[in-house]
N, C-alpha and C positions, 0 to 999 in steps of 0.2 A: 469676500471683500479683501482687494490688496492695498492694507493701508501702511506705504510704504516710505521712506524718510528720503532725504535727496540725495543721497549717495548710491541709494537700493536704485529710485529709482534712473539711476545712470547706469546699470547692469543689465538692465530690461533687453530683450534681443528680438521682440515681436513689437510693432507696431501697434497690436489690437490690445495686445498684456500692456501696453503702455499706456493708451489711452482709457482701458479701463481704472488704471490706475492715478488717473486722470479727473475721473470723473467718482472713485471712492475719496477723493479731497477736497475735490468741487459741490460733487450735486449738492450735498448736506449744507453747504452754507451758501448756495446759491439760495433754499428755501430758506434760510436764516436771514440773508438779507431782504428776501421780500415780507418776513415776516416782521421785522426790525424799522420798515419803511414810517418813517415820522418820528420815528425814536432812536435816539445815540444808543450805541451799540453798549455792553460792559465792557469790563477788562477782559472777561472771559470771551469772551466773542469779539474783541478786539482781536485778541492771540490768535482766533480762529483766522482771523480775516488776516493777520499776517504771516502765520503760517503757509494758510494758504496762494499767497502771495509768492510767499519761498520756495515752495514746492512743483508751484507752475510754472515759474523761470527755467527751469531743470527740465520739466518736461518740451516744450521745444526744443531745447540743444541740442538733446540725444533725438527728436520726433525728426529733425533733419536726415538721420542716417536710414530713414524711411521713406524721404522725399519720395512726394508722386508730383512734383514739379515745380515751377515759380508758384503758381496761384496758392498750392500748399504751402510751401515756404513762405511766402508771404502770410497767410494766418500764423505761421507759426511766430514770426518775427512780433506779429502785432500783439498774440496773446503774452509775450515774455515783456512788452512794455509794458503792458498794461497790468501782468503780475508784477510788476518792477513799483508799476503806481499804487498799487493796491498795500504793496507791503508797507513803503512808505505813509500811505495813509492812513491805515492801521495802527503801525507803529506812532503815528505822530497824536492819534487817537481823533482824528478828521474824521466826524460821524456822516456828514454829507460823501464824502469824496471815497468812502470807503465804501459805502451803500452803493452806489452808483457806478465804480468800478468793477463789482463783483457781480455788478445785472448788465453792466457791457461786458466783461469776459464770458459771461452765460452767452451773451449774444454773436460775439465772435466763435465759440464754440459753437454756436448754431445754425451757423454760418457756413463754418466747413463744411461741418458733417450736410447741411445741403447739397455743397459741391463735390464733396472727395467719398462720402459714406457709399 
């Protein structure tokens, strides 16, 4: 498991090390939030969900210098907004909007890997 901070993960130099690194920050609270569905999240799993937020902004930036073309780049753009929402809604402790962001970013993450995996 590379559970890695957003600075590490800006050092990454493989595409595959990165997305794994991607997905040791993601998977865990993607089942948090469907397990969370009907119920406001804690403070603790607030933090999670804006962590995680912070963490996936990052990974697009650097996932560009691995471009495999527009249609990639473009998930990448959509998952960094959508971590962008997700932090904010976290942070703001928006239990709907944080739940909901983090089963669309599972989704666009699903997304790709249909298309680019």
């Amino acid at each position: 498991m590379r559970d890695l901070g957003t600075e590490e993960i800006g050092e990454l130099t493989d595409l595959e090390e990165l997305m794994y690194v991607k997905a040791t920050v993601a998977d865990p609270r993607f089942k948090l939030a469907r397990s969370l569905e009907g119920q406001p999240p804690g403070d603790a799993d607030s933090a999670a969900f804006a962590d995680m937020g912070a963490r996936l902004q990052v990974t697009p930036r650097h996932g560009k210098r691995f471009s495999m073309g527009p249609g990639f780049d473009a998930y990448l753009d959509k998952l960094e907004q959508q971590a962008a929402a997700l932090e904010r809604a976290a942070d703001a402790r928006d239990a709907d909007a944080t739940l909901r962001l983090a089963l669309e970013i599972k989704g666009t993450c699903r997304a790709c890997h249909d298309d680019f995996r």
